[in-house]
SEPALO-161628 format. One record per residue (C-alpha): residue number from 1; x, y, z. Coordinates in Angstrom, 1 decimal. Layout:
% residues N
<site k="NUM" east="X" north="Y" up="Z"/>
...
This chain:
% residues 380
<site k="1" east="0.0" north="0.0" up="0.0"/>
<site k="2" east="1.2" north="3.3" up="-0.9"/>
<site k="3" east="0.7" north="6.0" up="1.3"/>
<site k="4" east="3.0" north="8.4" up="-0.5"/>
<site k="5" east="1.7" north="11.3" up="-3.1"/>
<site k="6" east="2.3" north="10.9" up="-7.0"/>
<site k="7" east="5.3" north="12.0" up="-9.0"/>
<site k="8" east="2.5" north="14.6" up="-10.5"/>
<site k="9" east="1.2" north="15.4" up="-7.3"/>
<site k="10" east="4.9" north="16.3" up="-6.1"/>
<site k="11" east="5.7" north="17.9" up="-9.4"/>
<site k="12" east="2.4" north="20.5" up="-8.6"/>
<site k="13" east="3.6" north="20.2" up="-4.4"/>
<site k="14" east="7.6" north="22.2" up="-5.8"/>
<site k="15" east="5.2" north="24.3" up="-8.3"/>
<site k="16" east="2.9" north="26.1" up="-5.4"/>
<site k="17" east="6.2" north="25.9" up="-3.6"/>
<site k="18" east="8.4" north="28.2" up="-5.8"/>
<site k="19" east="5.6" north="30.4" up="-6.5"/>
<site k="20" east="4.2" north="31.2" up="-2.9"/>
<site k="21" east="8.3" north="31.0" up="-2.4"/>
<site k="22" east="8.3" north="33.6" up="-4.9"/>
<site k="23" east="5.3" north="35.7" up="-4.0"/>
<site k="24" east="4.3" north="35.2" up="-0.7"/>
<site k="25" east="7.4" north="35.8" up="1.6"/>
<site k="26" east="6.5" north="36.5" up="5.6"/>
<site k="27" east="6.6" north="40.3" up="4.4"/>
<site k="28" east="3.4" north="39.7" up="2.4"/>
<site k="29" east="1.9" north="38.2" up="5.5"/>
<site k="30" east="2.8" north="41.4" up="7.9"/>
<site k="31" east="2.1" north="43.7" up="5.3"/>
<site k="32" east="-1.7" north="42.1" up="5.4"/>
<site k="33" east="-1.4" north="41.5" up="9.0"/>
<site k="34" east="-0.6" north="45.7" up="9.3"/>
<site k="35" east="-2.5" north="47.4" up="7.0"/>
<site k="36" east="-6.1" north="47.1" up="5.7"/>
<site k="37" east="-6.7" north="44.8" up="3.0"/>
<site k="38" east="-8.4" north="42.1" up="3.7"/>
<site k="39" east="-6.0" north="39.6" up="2.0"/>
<site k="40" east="-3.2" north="39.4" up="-0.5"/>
<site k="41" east="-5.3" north="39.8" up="-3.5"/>
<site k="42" east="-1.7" north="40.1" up="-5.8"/>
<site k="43" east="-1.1" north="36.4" up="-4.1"/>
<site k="44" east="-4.7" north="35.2" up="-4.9"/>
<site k="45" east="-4.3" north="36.5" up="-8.7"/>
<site k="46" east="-1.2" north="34.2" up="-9.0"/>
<site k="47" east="-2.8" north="31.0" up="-7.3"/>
<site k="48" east="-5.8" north="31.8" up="-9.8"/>
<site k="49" east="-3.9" north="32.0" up="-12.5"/>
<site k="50" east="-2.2" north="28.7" up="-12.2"/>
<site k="51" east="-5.8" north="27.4" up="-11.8"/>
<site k="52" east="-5.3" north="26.3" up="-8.4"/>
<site k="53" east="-8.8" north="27.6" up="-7.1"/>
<site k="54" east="-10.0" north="24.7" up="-9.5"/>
<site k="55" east="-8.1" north="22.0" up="-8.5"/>
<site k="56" east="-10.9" north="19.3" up="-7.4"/>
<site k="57" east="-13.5" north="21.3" up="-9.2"/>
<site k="58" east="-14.9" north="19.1" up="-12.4"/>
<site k="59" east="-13.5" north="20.1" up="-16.0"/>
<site k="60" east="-17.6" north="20.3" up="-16.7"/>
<site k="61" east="-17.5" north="23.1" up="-14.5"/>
<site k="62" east="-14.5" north="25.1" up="-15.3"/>
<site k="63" east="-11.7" north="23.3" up="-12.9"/>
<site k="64" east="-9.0" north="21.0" up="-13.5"/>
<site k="65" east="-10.9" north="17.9" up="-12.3"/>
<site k="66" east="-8.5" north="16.6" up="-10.4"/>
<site k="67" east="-9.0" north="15.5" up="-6.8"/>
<site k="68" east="-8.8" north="15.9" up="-3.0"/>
<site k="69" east="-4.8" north="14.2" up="-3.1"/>
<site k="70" east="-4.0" north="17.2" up="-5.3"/>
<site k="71" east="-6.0" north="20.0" up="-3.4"/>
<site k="72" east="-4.3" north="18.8" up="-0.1"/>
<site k="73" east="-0.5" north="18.9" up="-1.8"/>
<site k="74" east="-1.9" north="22.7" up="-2.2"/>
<site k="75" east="-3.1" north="23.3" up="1.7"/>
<site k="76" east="0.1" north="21.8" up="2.7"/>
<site k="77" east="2.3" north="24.8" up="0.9"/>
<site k="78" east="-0.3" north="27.7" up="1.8"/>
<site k="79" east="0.2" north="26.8" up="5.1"/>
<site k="80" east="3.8" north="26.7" up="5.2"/>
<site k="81" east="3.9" north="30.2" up="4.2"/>
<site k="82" east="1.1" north="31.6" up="6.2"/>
<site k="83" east="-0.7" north="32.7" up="3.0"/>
<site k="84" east="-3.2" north="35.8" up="3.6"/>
<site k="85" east="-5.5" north="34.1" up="0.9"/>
<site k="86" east="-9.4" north="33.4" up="1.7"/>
<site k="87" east="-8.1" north="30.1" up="-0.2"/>
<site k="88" east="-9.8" north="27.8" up="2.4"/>
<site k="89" east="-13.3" north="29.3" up="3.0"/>
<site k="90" east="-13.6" north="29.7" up="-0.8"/>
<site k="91" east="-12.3" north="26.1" up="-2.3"/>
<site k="92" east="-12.5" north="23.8" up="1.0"/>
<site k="93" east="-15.6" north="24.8" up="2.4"/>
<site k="94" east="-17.8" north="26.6" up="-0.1"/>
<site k="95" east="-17.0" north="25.6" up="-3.9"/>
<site k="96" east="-16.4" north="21.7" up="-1.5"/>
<site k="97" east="-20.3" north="22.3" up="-0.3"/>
<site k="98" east="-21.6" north="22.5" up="-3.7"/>
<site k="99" east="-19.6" north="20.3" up="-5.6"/>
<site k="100" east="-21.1" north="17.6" up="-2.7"/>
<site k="101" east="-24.6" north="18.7" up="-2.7"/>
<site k="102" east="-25.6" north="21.1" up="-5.1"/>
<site k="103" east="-28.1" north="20.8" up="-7.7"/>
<site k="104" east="-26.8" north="21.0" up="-11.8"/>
<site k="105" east="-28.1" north="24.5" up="-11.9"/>
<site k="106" east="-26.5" north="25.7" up="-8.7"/>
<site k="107" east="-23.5" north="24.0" up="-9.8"/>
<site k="108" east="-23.4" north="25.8" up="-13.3"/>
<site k="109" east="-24.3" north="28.9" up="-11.7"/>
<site k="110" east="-21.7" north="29.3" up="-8.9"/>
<site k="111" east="-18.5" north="26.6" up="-9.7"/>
<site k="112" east="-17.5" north="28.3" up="-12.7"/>
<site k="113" east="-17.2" north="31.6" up="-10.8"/>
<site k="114" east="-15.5" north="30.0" up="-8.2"/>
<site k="115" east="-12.8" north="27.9" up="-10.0"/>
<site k="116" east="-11.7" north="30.9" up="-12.5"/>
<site k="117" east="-11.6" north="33.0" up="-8.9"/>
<site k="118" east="-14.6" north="35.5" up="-10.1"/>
<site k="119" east="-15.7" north="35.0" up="-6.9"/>
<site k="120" east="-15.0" north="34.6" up="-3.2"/>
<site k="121" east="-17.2" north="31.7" up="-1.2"/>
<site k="122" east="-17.5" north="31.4" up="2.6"/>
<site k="123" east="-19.4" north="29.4" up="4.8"/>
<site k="124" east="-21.3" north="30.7" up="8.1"/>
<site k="125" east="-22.3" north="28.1" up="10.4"/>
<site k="126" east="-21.6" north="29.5" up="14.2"/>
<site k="127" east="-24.0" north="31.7" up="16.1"/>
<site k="128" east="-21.5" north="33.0" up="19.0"/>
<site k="129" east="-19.0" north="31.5" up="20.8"/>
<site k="130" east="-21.0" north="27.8" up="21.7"/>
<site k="131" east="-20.3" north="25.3" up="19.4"/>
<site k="132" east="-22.8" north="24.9" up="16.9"/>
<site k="133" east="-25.6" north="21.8" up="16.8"/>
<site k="134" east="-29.1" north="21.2" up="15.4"/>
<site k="135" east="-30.4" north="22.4" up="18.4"/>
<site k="136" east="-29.2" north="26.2" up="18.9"/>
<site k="137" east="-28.9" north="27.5" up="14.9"/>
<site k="138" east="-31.7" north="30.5" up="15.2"/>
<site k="139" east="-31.1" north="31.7" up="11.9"/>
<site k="140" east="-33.9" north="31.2" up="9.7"/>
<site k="141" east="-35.0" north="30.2" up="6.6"/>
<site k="142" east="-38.6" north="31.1" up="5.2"/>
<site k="143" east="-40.2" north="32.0" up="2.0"/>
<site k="144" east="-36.5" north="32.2" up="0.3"/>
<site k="145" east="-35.2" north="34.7" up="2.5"/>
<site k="146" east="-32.8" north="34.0" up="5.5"/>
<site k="147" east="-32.8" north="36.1" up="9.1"/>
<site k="148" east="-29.9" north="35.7" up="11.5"/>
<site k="149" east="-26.8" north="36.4" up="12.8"/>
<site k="150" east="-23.5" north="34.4" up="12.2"/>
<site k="151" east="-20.3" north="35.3" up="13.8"/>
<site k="152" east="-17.3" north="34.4" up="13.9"/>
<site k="153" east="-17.3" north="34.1" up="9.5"/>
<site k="154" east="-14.0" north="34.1" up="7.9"/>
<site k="155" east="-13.4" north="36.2" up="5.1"/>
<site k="156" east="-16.9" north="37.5" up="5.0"/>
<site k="157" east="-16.5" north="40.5" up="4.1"/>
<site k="158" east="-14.8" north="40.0" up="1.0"/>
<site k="159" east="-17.2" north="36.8" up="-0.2"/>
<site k="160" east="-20.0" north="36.8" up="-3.0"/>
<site k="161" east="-21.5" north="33.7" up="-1.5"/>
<site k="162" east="-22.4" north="32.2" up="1.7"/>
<site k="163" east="-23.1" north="28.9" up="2.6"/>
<site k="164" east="-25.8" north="29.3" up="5.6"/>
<site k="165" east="-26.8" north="26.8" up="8.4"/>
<site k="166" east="-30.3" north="27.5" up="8.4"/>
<site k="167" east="-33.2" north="26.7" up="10.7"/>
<site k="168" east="-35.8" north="25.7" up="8.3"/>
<site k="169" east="-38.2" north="24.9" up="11.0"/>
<site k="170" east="-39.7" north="21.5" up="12.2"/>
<site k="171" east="-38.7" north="19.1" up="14.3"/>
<site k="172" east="-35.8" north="17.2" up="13.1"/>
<site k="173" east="-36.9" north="13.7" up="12.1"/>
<site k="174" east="-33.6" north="12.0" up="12.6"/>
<site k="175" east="-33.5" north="13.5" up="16.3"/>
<site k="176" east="-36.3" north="14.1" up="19.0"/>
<site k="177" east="-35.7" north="17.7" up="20.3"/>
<site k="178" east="-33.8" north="18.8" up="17.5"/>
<site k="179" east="-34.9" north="21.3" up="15.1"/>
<site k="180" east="-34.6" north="20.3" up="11.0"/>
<site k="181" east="-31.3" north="22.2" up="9.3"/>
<site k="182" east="-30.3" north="23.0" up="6.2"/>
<site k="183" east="-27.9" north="24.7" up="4.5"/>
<site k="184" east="-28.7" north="27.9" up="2.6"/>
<site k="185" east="-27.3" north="29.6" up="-0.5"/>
<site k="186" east="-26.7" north="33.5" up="-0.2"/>
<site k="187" east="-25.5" north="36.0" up="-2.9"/>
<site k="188" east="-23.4" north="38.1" up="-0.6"/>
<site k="189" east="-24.1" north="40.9" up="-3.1"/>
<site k="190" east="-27.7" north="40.9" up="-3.8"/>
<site k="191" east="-28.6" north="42.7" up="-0.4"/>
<site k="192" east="-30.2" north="41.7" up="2.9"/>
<site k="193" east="-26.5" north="41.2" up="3.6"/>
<site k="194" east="-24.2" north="43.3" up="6.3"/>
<site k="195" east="-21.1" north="42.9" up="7.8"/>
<site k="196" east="-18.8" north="44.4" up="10.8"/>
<site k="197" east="-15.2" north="43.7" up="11.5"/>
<site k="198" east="-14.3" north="40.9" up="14.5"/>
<site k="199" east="-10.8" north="40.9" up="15.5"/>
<site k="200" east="-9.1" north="38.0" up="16.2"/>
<site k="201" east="-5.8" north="36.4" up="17.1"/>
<site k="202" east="-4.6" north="36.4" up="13.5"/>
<site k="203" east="-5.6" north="39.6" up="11.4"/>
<site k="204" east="-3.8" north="38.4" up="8.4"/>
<site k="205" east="-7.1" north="36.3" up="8.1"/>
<site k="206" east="-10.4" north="38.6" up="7.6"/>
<site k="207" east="-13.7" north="37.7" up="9.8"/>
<site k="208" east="-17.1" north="39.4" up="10.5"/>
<site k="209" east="-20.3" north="39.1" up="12.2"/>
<site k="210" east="-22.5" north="38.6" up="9.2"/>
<site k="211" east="-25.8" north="40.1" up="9.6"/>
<site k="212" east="-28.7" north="38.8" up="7.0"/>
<site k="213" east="-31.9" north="40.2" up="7.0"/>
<site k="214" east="-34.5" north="39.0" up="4.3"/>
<site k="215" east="-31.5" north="38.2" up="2.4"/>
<site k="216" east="-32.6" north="36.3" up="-0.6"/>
<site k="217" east="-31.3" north="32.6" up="-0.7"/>
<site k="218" east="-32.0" north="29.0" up="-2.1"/>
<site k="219" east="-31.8" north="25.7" up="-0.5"/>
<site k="220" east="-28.6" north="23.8" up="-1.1"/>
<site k="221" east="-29.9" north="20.4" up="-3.1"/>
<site k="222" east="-33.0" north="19.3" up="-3.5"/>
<site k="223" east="-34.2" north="18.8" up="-0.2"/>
<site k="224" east="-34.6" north="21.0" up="3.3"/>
<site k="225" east="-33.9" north="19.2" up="6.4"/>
<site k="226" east="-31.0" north="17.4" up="5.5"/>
<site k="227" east="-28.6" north="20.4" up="6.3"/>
<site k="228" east="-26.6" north="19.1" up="9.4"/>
<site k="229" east="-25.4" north="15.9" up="7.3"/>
<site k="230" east="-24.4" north="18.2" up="5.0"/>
<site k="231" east="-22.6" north="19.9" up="6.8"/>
<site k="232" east="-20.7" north="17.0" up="8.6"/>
<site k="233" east="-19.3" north="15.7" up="5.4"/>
<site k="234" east="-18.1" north="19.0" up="4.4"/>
<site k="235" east="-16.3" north="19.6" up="7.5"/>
<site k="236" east="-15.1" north="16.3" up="7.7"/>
<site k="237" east="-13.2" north="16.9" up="4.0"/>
<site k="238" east="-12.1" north="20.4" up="5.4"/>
<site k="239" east="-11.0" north="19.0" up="8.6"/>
<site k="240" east="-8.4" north="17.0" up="6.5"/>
<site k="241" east="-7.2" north="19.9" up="4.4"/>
<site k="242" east="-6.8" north="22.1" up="7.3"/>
<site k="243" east="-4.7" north="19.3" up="9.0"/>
<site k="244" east="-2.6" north="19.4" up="5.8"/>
<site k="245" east="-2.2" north="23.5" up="6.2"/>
<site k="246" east="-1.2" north="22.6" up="10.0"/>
<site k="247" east="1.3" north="19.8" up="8.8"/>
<site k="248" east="3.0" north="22.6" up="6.6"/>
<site k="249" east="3.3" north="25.4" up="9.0"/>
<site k="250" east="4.5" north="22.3" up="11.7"/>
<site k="251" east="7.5" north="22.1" up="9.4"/>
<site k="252" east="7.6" north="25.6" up="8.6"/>
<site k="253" east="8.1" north="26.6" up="12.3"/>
<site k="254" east="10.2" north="24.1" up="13.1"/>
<site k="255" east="12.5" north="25.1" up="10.3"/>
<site k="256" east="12.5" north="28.4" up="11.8"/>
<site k="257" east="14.0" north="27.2" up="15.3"/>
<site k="258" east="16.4" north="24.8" up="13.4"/>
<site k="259" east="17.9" north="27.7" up="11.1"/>
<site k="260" east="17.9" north="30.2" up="14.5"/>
<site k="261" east="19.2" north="27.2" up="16.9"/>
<site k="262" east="22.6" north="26.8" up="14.4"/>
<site k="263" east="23.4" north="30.6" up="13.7"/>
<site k="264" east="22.3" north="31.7" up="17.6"/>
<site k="265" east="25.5" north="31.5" up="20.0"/>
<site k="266" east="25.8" north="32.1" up="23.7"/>
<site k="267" east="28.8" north="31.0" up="25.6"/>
<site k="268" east="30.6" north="30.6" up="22.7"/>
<site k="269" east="28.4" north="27.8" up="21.3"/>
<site k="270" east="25.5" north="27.3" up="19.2"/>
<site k="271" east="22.7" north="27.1" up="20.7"/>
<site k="272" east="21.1" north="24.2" up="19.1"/>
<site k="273" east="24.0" north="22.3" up="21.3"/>
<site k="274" east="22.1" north="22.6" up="24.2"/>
<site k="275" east="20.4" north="19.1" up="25.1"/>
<site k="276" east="17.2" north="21.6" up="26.3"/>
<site k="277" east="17.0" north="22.8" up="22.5"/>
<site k="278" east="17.7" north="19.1" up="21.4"/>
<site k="279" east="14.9" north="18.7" up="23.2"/>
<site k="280" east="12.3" north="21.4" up="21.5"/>
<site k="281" east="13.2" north="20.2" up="18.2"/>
<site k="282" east="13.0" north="17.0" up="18.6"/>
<site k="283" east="9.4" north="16.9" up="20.6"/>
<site k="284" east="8.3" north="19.3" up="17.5"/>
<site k="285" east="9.6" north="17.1" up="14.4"/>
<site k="286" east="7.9" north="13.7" up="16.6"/>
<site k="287" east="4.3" north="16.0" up="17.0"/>
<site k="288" east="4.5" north="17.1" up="13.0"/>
<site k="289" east="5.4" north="13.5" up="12.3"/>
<site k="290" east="2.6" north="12.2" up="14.0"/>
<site k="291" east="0.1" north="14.8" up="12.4"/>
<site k="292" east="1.5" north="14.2" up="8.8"/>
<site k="293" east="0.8" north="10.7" up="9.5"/>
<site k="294" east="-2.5" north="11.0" up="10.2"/>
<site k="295" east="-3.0" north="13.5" up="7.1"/>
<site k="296" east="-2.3" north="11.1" up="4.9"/>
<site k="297" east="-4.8" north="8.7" up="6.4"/>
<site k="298" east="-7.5" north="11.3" up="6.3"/>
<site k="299" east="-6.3" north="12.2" up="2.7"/>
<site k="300" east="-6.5" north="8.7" up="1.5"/>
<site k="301" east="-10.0" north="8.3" up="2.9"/>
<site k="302" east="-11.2" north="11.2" up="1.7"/>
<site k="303" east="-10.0" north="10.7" up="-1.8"/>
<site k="304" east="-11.6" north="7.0" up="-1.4"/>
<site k="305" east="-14.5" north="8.1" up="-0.1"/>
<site k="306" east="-14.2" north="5.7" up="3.0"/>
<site k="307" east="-16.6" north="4.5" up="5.3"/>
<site k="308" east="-13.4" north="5.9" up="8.1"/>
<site k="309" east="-13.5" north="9.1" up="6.8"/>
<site k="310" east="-15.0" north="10.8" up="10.0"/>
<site k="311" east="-12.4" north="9.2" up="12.4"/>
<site k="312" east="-10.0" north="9.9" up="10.2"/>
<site k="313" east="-10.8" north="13.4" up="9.6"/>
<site k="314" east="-11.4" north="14.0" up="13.5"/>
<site k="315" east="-7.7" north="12.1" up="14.1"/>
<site k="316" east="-6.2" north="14.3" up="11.3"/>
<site k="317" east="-8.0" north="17.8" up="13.0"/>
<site k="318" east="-6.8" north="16.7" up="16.3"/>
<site k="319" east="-3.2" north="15.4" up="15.6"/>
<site k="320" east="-2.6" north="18.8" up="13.3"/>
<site k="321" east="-4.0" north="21.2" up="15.8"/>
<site k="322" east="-1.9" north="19.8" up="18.5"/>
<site k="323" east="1.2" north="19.7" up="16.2"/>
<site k="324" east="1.4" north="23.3" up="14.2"/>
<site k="325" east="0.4" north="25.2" up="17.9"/>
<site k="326" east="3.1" north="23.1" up="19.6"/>
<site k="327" east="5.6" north="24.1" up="17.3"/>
<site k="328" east="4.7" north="27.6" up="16.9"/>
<site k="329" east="4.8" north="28.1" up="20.7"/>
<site k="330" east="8.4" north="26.0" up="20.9"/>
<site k="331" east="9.6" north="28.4" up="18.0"/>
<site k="332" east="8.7" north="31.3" up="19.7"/>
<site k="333" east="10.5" north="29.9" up="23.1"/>
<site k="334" east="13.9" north="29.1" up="20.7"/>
<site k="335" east="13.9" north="32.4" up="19.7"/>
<site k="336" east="13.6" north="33.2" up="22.9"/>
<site k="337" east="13.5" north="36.8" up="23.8"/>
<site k="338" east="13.4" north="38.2" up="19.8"/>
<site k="339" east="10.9" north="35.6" up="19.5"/>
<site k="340" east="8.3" north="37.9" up="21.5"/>
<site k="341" east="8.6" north="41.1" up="19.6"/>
<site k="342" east="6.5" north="42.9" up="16.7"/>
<site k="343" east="9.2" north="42.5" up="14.4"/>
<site k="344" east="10.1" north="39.0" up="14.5"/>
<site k="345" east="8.5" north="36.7" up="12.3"/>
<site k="346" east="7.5" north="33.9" up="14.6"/>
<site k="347" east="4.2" north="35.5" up="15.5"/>
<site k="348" east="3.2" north="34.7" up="12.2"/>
<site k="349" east="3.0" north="31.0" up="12.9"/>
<site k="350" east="1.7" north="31.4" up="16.1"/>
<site k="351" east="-1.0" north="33.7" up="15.2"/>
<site k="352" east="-2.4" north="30.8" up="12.5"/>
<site k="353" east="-1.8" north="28.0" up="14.2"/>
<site k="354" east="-4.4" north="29.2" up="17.4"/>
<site k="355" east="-6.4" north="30.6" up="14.2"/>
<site k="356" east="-6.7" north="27.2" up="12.6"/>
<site k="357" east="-7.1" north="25.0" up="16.0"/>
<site k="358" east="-10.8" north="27.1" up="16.2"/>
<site k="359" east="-11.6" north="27.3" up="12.9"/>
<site k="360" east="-14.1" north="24.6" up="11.4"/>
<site k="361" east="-14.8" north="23.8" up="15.6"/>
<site k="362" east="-11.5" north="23.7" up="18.8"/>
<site k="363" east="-10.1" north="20.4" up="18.7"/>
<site k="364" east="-12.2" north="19.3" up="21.9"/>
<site k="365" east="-15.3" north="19.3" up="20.0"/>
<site k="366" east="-13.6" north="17.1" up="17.1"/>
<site k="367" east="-12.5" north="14.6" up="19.9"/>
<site k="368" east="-15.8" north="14.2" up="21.3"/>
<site k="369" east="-16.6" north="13.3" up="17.6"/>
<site k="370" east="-14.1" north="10.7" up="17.0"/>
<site k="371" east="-15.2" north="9.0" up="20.5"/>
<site k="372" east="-18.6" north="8.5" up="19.6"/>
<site k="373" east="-17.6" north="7.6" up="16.3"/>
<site k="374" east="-15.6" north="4.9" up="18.0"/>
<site k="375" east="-18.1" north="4.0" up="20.9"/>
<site k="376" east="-20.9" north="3.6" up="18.2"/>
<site k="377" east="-18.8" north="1.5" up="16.2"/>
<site k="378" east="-17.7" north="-0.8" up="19.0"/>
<site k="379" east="-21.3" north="-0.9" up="20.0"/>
<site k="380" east="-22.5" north="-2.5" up="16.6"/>
């Protein structure tokens, strides 16, 4: 069995490399992270250019067709590099949501958009800081128009549509006590849509509290009330790419603390001599290990389709949170001193790595996930 990636899928892994090597230095990054755009839009025109935005998006529908292997060979260099891109609320989660479930029409209407980077998709699923379930989404869904307030939403400012979890009222027949949920589709741009600015750990990464009122939307698919489903399997695939954005900045960081360990001295000796450095690296490269493992299980479920995928996606999400925020915080503590100030570069990696350990759900929720996975399974 190989668990490796292709020689093609390593030939596109050294292209995204060289050009986000090229283009998207740690200066691109701060200069996001201290000003006011709300991304690197000269670093999004270059991944759109070299079609990247449609990796796993069907030919039929303006992408390259290719597939989740290839899409997380891309994750894995974005997030050595801390890219300022909306890259995974567009591709992972949005164009991801209707590729899965989308009707023909809503595919034809929205993919092509998305894959030639016309357009900028997000997804808004929490109401607050509680974690989301069936039972508390208040946002509602009635006579085509959706009412609610969703917040924390990554780049929502800057997206043209929204994927909404939606109360479409009813009692959930899966679930007593639960109300039915669906996911809704909203044109960002055709009004009933507002936005204000949330700050968080990482401004290099834009998010809002998104405000609809009577904003026009559509049901995702054919059917209402099959929402939360949904939305499990698109996490589940985005858990797994995140993981791979984790696994990169894991390495990134620890690169960092390598390169600073061998050209820091005190006492007249390197640094990295020291067994308590030894130490760092080595409890860093065993944690990245461990999460790059685990990637590549979730990857090769979710490119199979495997009955596993949840428990693979929930041991990828865990293993890769655990790993890049570890290493971040170690790189920081090699630096030591310099590593605390404005203008050295390890806050970058610290600042996404807590970013990406809440985004999609904390780590705790995706453990209590992959136990009942596990305690359901043992029970059959």
């Amino acid at each position: 069995m190989n668990f490796d990636f292709s020689d093609d899928q390593k030939m596109l892994k050294e292209q995204v490399r060289k050009f986000l090597a090229d283009k998207c230095p740690m200066s691109v990054t701060r200069r996001v992270l201290e000003g006011d755009e709300p991304y690197a839009k000269d670093v999004w025109k270059g991944l759109v250019e070299m079609g990247l935005t449609g990796t796993a998006i069907p030919e039929e529908f303006g992408g390259l067709g290719l597939g989740p292997l290839e899409l997380c060979v891309v994750a894995e260099e974005l997030g050595r590099v801390v890219a300022p891109v909306p890259f995974s609320s567009s591709i992972y989660l949005a164009a991801e949501a209707i590729r899965l479930f989308g009707t023909q029409k809503q595919k034809e209407t929205w993919l092509p958009k998305l894959a030639a980077g016309e357009i900028i998709g997000t997804v808004a699923i929490s109401e607050g800081l509680h974690a989301a379930h069936p039972g508390n989404i208040e946002t509602a869904f009635a006579g085509g128009k959706v009412s609610g307030v969703k917040q924390p939403v990554t780049d929502g400012s800057i997206a043209d549509v929204v994927i909404v979890a939606v109360n479409t009222g009813g009692p959930n027949s899966q679930k007593e006590g639960e109300q039915a949920i669906s996911l809704a589709i909203v044109d960002a741009k055709a009004g009933g849509v507002s936005t204000e600015e949330v700050r968080t750990i990482d401004p290099s990464r834009d998010n809002v509290t998104m405000t609809f009122k009577d904003a026009p939307a559509e049901i995702l698919g054919d059917k209402q009330g099959e929402g939360w489903s949904q939305l499990s399997r698109i996490l589940d695939g985005a858990a797994v790419l995140f993981a791979f954005e984790q696994v990169g900045g894991s390495e990134a960081a620890l690169e960092m603390a390598r390169e600073y360990a061998l050209e820091r001295y005190a006492f007249g000796r390197q640094i990295g001599s020291y067994q308590a450095i030894k130490h760092k690296l080595a409890d860093m490269y065993v944690k990245k290990e461990l999460a790059k493992s685990n990637s590549y299980y979730g990857a090769m479920m979710l490119n199979d389709e495997g009955s596993e995928l949840t428990e693979a996606a929930s041991a990828s999400r865990i293993a890769g949170s655990d790993a890049y925020v570890f290493a971040a915080q170690e790189n920081v503590q090699t630096h030591g001193g310099i590593g605390y100030t404005w203008e050295s570069d390890c806050q970058f990696h610290y600042r996404r790595a807590k970013f990406l350990a809440l985004t999609i759900g904390a780590p705790i929720q995706w453990k209590e996930k992959l136990v009942s996975r596990l305690e359901a399974k043992n029970a059959a």
